[in-house]
N, C-alpha and C positions, 0 to 999 in steps of 0.2 A: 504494500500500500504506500503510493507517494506521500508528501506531507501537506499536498492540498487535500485530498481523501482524509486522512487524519484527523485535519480539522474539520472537513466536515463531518466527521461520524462526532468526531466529540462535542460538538456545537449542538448539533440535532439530540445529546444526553441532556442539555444542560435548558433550565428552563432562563431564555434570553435571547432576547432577538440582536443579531449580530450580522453587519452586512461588509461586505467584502467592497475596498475603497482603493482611491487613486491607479497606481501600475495596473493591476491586474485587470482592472476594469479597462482600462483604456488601450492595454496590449490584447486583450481577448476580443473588442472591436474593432481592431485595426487589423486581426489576423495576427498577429506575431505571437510567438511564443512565450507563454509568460516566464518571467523574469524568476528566480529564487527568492525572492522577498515578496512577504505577504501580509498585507496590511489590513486589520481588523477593525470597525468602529461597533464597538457593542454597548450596548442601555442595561450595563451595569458593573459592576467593578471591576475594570479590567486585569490589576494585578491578579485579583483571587481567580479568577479564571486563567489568566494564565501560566500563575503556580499551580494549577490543579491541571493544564496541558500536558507543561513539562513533567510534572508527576507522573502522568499518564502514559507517554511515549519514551521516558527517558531524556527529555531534552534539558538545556541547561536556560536556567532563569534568570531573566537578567531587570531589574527595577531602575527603567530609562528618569522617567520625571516622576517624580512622587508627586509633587503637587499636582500633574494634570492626569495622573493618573493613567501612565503609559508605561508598559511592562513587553519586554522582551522576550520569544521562546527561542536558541538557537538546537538547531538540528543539521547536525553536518555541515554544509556549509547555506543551510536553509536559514532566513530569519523569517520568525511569525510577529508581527507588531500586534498587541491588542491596546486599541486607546479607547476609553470612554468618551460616549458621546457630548459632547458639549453643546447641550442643548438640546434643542431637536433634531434629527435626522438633515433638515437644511439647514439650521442655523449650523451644525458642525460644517456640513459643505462648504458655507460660507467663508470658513477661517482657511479653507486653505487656499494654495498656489495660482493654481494657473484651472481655465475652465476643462481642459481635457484631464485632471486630476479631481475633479469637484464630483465623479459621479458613481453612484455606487448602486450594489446587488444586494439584495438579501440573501443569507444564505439558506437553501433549502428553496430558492426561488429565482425565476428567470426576470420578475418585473425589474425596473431599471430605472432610477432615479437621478435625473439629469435639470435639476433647478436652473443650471445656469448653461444650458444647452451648448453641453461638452460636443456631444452626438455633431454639433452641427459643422462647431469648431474642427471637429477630426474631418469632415469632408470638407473643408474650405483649405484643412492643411495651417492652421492660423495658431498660434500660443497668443494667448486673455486672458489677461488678469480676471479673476476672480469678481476682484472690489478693488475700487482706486486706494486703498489701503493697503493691498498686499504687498508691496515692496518696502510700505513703512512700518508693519507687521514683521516682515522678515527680510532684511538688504541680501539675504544672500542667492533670495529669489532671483533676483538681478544678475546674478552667474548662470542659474536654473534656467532659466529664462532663453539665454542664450544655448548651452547646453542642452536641453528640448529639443529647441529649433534646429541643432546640429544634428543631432541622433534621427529627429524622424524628417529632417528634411523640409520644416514647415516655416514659414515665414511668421512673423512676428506682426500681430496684429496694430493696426495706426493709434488705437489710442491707448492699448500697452505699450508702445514705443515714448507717446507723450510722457504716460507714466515713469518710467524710464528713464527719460531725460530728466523728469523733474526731480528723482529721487535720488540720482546717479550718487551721489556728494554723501549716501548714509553707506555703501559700499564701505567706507573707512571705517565705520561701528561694526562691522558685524562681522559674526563669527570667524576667527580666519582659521579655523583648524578645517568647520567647513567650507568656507567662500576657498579654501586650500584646494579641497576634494573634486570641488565645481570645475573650478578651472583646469584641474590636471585632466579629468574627462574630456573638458574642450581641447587641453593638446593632445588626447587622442584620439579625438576626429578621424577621419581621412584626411578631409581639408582645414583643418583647424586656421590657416590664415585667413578665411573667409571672416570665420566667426570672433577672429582678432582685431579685424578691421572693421567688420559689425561694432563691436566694444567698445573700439573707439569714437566710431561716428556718433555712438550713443552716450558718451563722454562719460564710459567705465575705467576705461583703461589708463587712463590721467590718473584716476582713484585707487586705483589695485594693483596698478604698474607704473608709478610715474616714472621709474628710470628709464622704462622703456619709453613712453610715450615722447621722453626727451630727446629721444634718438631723433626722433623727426626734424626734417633739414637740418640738420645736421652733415656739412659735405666733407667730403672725403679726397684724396688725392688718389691719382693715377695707380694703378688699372683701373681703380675702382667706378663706375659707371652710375653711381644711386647713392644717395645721403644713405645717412648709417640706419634709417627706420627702413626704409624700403630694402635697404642691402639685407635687413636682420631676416625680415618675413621671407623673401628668398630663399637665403640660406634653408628656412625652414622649411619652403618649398620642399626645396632638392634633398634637403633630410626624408623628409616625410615620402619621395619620390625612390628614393635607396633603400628604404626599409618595405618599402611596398614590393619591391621588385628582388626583397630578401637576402637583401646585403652583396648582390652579386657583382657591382659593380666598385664596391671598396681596394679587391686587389686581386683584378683580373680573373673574378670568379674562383678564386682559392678560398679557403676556412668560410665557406658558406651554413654549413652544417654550424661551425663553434660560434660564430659569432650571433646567428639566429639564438641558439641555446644561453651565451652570454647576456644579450638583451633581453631576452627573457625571462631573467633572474628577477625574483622578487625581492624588493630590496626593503621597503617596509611598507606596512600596509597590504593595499592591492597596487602599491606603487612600482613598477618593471622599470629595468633599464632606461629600454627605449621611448618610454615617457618622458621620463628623467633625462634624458639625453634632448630629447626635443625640448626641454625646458631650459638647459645648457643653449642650447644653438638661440631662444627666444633671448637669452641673458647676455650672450658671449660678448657685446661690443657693448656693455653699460659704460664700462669706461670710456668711451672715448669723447663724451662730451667733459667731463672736467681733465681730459688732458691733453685736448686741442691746442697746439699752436702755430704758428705763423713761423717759418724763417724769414731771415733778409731777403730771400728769393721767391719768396710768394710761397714755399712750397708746405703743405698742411703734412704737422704730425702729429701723432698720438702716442707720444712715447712711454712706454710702461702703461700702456693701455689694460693688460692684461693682469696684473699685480693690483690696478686700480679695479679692474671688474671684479674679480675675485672676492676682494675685500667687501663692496659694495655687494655684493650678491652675496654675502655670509649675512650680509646686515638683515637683507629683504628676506632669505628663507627665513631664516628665525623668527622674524615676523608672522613667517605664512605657516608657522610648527612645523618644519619637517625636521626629518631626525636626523642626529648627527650623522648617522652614516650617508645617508640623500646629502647632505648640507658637505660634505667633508668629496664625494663624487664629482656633484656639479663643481664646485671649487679649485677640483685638482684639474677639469675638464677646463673652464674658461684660463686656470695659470698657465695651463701649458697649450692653446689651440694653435697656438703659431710655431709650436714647433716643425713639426714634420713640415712645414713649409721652408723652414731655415736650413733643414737636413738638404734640402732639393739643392740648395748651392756648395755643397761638400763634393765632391769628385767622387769619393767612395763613403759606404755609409757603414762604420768599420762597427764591429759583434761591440766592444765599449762603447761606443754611441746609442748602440740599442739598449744597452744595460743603463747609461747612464739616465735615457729616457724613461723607462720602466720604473729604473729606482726614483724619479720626482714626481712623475703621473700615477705610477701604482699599477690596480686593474684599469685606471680609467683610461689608460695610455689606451686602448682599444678603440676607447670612446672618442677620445680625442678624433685620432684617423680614419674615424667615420666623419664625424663633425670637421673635420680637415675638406675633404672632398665635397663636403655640401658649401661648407663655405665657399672652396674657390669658385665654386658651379653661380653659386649666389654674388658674384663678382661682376660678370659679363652680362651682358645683354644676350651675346651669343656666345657659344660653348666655343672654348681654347682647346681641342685635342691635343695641342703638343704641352702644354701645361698641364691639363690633367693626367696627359699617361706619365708625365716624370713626377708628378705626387701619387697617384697611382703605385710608381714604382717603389718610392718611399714606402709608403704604408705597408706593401708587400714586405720589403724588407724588413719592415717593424715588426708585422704579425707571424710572419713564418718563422722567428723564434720563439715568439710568447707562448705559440700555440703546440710547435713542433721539437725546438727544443730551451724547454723552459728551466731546468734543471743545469742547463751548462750556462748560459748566456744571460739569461735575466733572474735568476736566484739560486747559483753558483754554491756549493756546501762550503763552508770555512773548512778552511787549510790549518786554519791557527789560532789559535785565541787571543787575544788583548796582554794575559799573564804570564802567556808561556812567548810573545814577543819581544817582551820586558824582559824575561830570564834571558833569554837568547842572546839579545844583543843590549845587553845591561842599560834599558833605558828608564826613567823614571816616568810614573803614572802621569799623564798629564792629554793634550787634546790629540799632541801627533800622533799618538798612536791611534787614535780613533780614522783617523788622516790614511797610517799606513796600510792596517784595516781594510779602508775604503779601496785603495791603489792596488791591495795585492787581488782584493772582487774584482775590478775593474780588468786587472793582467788575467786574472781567469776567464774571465768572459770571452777577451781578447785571444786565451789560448796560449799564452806566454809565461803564465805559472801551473803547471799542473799535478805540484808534490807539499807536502809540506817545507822539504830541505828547498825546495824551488821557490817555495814564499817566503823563506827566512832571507835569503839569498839577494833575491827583488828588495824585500826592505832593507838590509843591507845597503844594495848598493841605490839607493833613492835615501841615504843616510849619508853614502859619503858624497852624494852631486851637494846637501845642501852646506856641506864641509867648504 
């Protein structure tokens, strides 16, 4: 028995009338398949019933709001919501979201309660406000909103847009753990720059991203062909265009299989990689509006643009809760995006270049040389073939040891320890040796130290050059 069955047998025990609300109701008229969350409005205690669910099936109980009397059952990765009615059957309709949410089932029953004529909204394709209060009710409708519109494809009705506009500026009150949730949904759209340029026209994006929003005109020097807003969403494009086409154009259709598997890691929450990566590419040139400058030759730079974005985007996740591991990803993702572009003017791109890279990006070094490629893509107007295939090449040369061999080149076994290099060549505790340490990983990577007596040797003699 599913866990819609479930509820219905135990509802139909219980003396209470109980009707089935928002998702379900609006995915079962549209044809779509319903969703794993299950949303209950019953006319009477919601907790006590849905302690007495969970009791029933095994599920684990969770007491969401006590004041409004909203109780959680989770099963598997099923959620059952039961909330008490607030009010009457329409006055509850009334408090929520948007009109294709306001309509609800009885359970044990086909009739179909539609006050604020969802039914109509779903064939016109339209997301409505409920009441011209719902966004001053809840600012984070305002991300929902747009999010809706993305998922099912539907335009945003004229005078919930009014609404919208009027209300954009409470966007900054509300919730950011969820206005967090909202938004990372929107970048994973298909076309999430649709709905980012929506945002803005609707004068969200000011509110919820001003670093971004600052990007605009914003101009840039040569190659570059678009101020830093237009160049950002781009980039995004061509991300969102690479990952669709499942990474096969990162490095000449090689580690397709690991790197699918890589961005697909959940890193917290329901948060993936590749979400998290498209939030990188949305971030990556914060900096460069406070470190614009002018030379004597007209010519515009943004130096330490990336040291500045980094920092500035540690500020804004923390804002938006995410967790330090997300927060410490993106991070190492915009410090290093201009590497492997730097590598492209190296003649050879020697196994210590690759280790040195790994060891200051991490895992995200991966990430990076996806978001490398989308960048330069998000440069031109038209596609540069002989610049993308020698970044291309980079990244190949980046990932076919991370991937193939990671053990020799990017996390090398110690030859020696700190103690026993001290003994060796009678030096005192202090930072060289963390130094030498570092030199002998490096010669290993490179294939130049491959013993211990071969690592004493190396330090040794990187001991008498500084004689």
């Amino acid at each position: 028995m599913n866990v819609l069955d479930q509820v219905l047998a135990f509802i139909a025990d219980q003396n209470v009338e109980a009707y089935f609300v928002g998702g379900l109701v609006r995915d079962e008229l549209l044809g779509r398949a319903v969703k794993r969350d299950l949303d209950l409005a019953v006319d009477g205690d919601a907790a006590e019933l849905a302690r007495a669910f969970a009791d029933t099936i095994g599920g684990a109980f969770y007491l969401m709001d006590e004041e409004n009397n909203v109780a959680r059952v989770i099963i598997g990765d099923t959620y059952v919501d039961f909330a008490q009615l607030r009010g009457s059957l329409r006055d509850d309709l009334a408090t929520r979201d948007f009109t294709i949410n306001a309509m609800a089932r009885q359970l044990g029953s086909n009739e179909l309660f539609d006050p604020f004529h969802g039914q109509k909204h779903l064939a016109l394709k339209q997301i409505c406000a409920v009441t011209d209060e719902a966004f001053q009710r809840d600012p984070v409708r305002l991300l929902r909103a747009i999010r809706f519109a993305g998922e099912l494809n539907f335009t945003i009705g004229a005078h919930t847009e009014k609404l919208m506009r009027r209300d954009a500026h409470l966007l900054a009150f509300a919730s950011m753990e969820r206005a967090r949730d909202e938004f990372l949904k929107v970048l994973a759209l298909p076309n999430p720059t649709t709905w980012l340029r929506r945002m803005d026209d609707l004068g969200l994006l000011a509110v919820f991203l001003p670093e971004v929003h600052a990007l605009k005109g914003v101009t840039q020097y040569a190659p570059h062909e678009f101020d830093v807003f237009e160049h950002t969403l781009r980039t995004l494009d061509e991300l969102v265009a690479i990952q669709a086409n499942g990474y096969t154009d990162v490095a000449n259709g090689e580690f397709v299989a690991e790197l699918q598997t890589h961005f697909a890691h959940i890193v917290s929450a329901d948060h993936d990689r590749g979400t998290l990566l498209r939030l990188a590419a949305l971030l990556h040139d914060i900096g460069k509006p406070p470190t614009r400058s002018i030379d004597e030759h007209g010519a515009i730079h943004f130096y330490a643009h990336e040291t500045q974005g980094a920092e500035m985007s540690s500020a804004l996740l923390r804002t938006l809760r995410l967790s330090n591991a997300e927060i410490e990803i993106i991070n190492a993702i915009i410090l290093n995006h201009l590497r492997p572009t730097l590598l492209e003017h190296e003649a050879r791109v020697s196994n210590r270049a690759v280790y040195r890279f790994f060891r200051d990006a991490g895992d995200a070094g991966v990430d990076v040389c996806v978001l490398a490629l989308a960048d330069r893509r998000g440069t031109y107007a038209q596609a540069d073939t002989a610049t993308e295939a020698r970044l291309r090449a980079v990244c190949m040369r980046l990932l076919e040891p991370y991937f193939r061999a990671r053990d020799i080149v990017i996390a090398p076994s110690a030859l020696i320890d700190g103690r026993t290099l001290m003994q060796e060549l009678n030096l005192p505790a202090g930072p060289r040796i963390g130094e030498l340490l570092e030199a002998i990983r490096e010669a290993q990577a490179e294939g130049e130290v491959k013993t211990r007596d071969e690592a004493i040797e190396f330090a040794r003699a990187l001991l008498t050059k500084d004689e």
